[in-house]
MIKOL-475794 format. One record per atom (N, C-alpha, C): y, x, z. Coordinates in steps of 0.05 Angstrom, whole numbers, plus 5000, padded with zeros to 4 digits. Layout:
// MIKOL-475794
YXZ;...
//
This chain:
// MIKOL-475794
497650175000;500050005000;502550185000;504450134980;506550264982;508850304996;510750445014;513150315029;515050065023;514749944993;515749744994;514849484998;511549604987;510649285002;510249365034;509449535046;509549565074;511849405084;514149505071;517149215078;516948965073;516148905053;516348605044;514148415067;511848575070;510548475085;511748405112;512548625127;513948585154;515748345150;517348325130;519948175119;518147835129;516647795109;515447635106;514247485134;513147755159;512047625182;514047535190;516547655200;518747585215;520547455204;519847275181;521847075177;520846805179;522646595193;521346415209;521646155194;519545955194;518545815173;521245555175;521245445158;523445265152;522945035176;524644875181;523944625198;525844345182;524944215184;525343945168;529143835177;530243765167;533443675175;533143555194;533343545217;533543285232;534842995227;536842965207;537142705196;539942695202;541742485190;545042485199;545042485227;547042585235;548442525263;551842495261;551542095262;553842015267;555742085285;558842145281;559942175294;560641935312;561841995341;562041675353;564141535350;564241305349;566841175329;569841185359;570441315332;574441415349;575941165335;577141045360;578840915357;581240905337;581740655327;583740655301;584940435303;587340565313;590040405322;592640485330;594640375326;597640565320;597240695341;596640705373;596840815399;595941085386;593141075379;592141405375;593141535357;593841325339;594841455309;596741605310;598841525329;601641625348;600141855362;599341855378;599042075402;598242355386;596942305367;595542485358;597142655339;599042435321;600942575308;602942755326;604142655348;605642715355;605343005375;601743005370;600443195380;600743555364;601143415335;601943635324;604443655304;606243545317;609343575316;610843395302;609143105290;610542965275;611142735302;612742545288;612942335298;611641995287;611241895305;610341535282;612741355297;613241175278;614340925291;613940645287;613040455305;612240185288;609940135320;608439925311;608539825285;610239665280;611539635262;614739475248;614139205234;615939025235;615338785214;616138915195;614938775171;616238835135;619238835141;619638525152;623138495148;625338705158;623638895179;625539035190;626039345179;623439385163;622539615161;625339775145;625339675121;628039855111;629940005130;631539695149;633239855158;631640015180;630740035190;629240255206;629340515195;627940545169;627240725154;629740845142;631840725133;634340825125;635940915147;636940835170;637940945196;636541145195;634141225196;632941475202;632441705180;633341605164;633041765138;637141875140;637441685144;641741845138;641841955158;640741905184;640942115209;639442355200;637442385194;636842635180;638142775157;638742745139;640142755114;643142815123;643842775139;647042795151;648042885126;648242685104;650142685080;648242795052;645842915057;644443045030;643142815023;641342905006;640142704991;638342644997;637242354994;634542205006;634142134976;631942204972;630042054950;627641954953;627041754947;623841584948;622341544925;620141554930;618141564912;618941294900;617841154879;617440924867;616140714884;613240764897;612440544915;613740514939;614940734944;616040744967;619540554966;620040594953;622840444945;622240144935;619740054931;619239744929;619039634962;617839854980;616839735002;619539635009;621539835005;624439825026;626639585004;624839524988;627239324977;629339374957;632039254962;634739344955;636239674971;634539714981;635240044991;637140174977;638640224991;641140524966;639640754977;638040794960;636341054955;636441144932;636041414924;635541524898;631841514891;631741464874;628941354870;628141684847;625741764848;625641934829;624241824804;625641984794;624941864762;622742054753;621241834735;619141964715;618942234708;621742274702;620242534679;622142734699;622742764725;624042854739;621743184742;623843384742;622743674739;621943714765;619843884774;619843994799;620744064811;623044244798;624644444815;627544274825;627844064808;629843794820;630243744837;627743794862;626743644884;627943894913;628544134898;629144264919;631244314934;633644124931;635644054954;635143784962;632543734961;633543424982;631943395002;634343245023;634243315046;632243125061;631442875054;629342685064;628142625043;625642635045;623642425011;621642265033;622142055013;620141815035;618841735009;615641675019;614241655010;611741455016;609741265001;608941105013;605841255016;604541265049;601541255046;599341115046;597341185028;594440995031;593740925056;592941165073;590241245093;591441345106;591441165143;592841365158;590941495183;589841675184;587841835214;587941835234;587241645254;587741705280;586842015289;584642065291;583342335287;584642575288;586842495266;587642845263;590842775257;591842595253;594442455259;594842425226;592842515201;594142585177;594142305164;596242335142;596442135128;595942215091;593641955087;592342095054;595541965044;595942055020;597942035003;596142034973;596241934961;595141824934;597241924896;596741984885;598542054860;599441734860;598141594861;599941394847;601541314865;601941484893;604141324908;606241524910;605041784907;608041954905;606642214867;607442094850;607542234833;608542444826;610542594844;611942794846;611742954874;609343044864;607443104886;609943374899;611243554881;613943704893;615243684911;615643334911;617143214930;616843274961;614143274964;612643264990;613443505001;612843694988;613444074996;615644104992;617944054972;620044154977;621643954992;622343844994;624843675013;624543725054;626743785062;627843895094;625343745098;625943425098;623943285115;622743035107;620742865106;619642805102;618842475111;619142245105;618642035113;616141835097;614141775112;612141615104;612341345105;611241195097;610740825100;608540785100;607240625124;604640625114;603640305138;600740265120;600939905140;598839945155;599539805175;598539905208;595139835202;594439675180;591839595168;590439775161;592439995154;590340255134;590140485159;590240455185;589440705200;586940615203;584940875202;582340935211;582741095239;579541085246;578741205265;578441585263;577441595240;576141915223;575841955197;575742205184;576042265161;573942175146;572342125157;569441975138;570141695132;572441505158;572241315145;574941385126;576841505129;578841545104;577341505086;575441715074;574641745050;573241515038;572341335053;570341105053;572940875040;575640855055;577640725050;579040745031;579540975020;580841114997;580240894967;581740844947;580540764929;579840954916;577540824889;576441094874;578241174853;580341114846;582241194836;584141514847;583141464867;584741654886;583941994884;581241944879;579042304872;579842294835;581842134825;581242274794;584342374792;586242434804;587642634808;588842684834;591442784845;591842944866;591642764886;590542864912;590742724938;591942864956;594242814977;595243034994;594942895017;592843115034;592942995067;595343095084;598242945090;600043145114;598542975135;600343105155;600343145186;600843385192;603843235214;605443425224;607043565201;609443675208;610843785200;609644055186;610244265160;609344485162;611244785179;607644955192;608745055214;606845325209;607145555218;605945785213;607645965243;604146075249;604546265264;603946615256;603646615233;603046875222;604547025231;607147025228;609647305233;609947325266;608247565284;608247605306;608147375333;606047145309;604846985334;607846765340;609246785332;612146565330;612046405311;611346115320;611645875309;613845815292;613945805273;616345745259;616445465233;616645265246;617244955238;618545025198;617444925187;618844915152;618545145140;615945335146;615545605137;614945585107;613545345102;612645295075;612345065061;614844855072;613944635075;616744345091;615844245098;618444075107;617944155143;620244115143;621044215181;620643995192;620043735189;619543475205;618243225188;617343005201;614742915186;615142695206;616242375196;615942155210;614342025195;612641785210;611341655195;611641285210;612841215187;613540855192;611740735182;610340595213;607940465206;609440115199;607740035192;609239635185;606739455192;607539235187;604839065193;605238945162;602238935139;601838845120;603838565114;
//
């Protein structure tokens, strides 16, 4: 026998025989409701507010968008500017360039799927098509109906329509934040410096 099968053989005793999957193991169902949906967000630096009637929601959402904006520009997605009505918002347009998007100071935007779990909110192409919007603008405002929070990301994905996997899907939560440069947190490193999310009732 040669030294390599002398190896293979040893190889062969000491490797230990397969064992069968044990089978799924469900996760245990986490609660899904504005309380957690809140705590959780706010767990990693965003804020929620609501849940809101429809009727009120605009002005809610506009007070909080000009207090942020202190005079720059608020632009909304398209679905997002149906939710709020007659809104004096700048709405973005179709064929609007990417790089358009990088002085403005609030973009509100409407979400699918909101996480109790991990506080994130799915965002869908067809609800913010100017996917730029999201990453470049100071800060950041969501809409979303107190109907569509889940418990966990399994049920997101279960909730999601199938429309949603045939182009971009963006999960936020929380503001963007990086500790890379000597362990110092630093809020808008790559991304928007704050992150509200206005929940409504359908």
């Amino acid at each position: 026998m040669s030294g390599r099968e002398r190896v293979l053989v040893a190889v062969r005793r000491a490797t230990r025989h397969g064992v069968a999957h044990p089978g799924p193991h469900p996760a245990p169902p986490l609660a899904a409701d504005f309380a957690s949906f809140a705590a959780t967000l706010a767990a990693v630096g965003g804020e929620a507010h609501g849940p809101l009637a429809r009727a009120s929601l605009a002005d809610a959402v506009l007070a909080h968008a000009r207090r942020w904006a202190a005079g720059g520009r608020i632009v909304a997605e398209p679905s997002a500017a149906a939710l709020l009505g007659t809104a004096a918002v700048e709405i973005a347009r179709d064929a609007a360039a990417p790089h358009s998007f990088a002085d403005v100071a609030v973009a509100i935007a409407k979400g699918s799927v909101g996480i109790a779990e991990n506080g994130a909110v799915a965002v869908t192409a067809d609800d913010a098509p100017h996917r730029a919007l999201l990453f470049l603008a100071e800060r950041v405002i969501l809409l979303l109906d107190a109907a569509s929070i889940v418990g966990d990301l399994h049920s997101a994905m279960r909730a999601l329509p199938a429309a949603a996997w045939q182009s971009q899907l963006t999960f936020v939560s929380g503001p963007s934040k990086t500790a890379d440069i000597e362990q110092t947190l630093v809020h808008g490193a790559h991304g928007p410096r704050a992150l509200a999310v206005f929940v409504h009732q359908s």
